[in-house]
N, C-alpha and C positions, 0 to 999 in steps of 0.2 A: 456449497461451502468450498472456499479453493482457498488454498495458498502457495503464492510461490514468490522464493527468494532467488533472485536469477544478477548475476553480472552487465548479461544484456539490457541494452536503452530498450524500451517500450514504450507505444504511443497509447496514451490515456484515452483518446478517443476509441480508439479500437476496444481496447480494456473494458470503459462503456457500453459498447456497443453488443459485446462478450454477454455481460450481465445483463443488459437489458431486452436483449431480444426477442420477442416473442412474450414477454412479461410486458402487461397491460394496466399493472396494478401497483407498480413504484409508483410513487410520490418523491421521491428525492433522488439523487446519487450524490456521495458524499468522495470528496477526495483530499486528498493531503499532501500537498509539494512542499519540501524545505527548500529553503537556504543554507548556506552557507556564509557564516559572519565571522569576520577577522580580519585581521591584517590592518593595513591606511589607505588614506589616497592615493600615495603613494607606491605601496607595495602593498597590493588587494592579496588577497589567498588564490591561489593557483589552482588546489586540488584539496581533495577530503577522503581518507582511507576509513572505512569505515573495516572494521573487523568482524566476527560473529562463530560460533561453532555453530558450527553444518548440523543439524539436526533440532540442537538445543533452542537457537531460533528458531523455529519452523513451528515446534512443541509450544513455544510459547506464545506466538501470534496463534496459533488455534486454538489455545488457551483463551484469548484474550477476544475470541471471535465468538467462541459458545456463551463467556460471559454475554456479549453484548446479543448473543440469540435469547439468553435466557432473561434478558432484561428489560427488551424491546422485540415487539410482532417485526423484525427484519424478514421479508419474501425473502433476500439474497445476500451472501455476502461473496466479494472477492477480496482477497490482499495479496499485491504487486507488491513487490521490494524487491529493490536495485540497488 
């Protein structure tokens, strides 16, 4: 069980590769990319500030990780945020 909320860009394959290796016995890896939607054709959105307290996210994705342990037979979890 990891979590990490980091600034730095990260490659998902890697990320992947983190959790899955040496484990013989996934069946899936699950991932999640947004977007970003706004602006026109014209004038698309530029950039996206996202905000967060330093801790109090961290608390609640591993909140929100034990739920999904206690919910489903998960072997692994990781959660990247950027």
């Amino acid at each position: 069980m990891t979590v990490s909320v980091q600034e730095a860009d990260f490659n998902v394959a890697d990320e992947t590769a983190r959790l899955t290796d040496g484990n013989t016995d996934i069946g899936a890896v699950v991932t999640f990319t947004g977007l970003v939607r706004g602006g026109t054709d014209t004038n698309p959105a530029a950039t996206m500030t996202l905000e967060h307290y330093p801790g109090m996210t961290e608390t609640e994705l591993e909140r929100i990780e034990a739920e999904a342990h206690d919910r489903w037979p998960l072997a692994a979890t990781r959660i990247v945020h950027r």
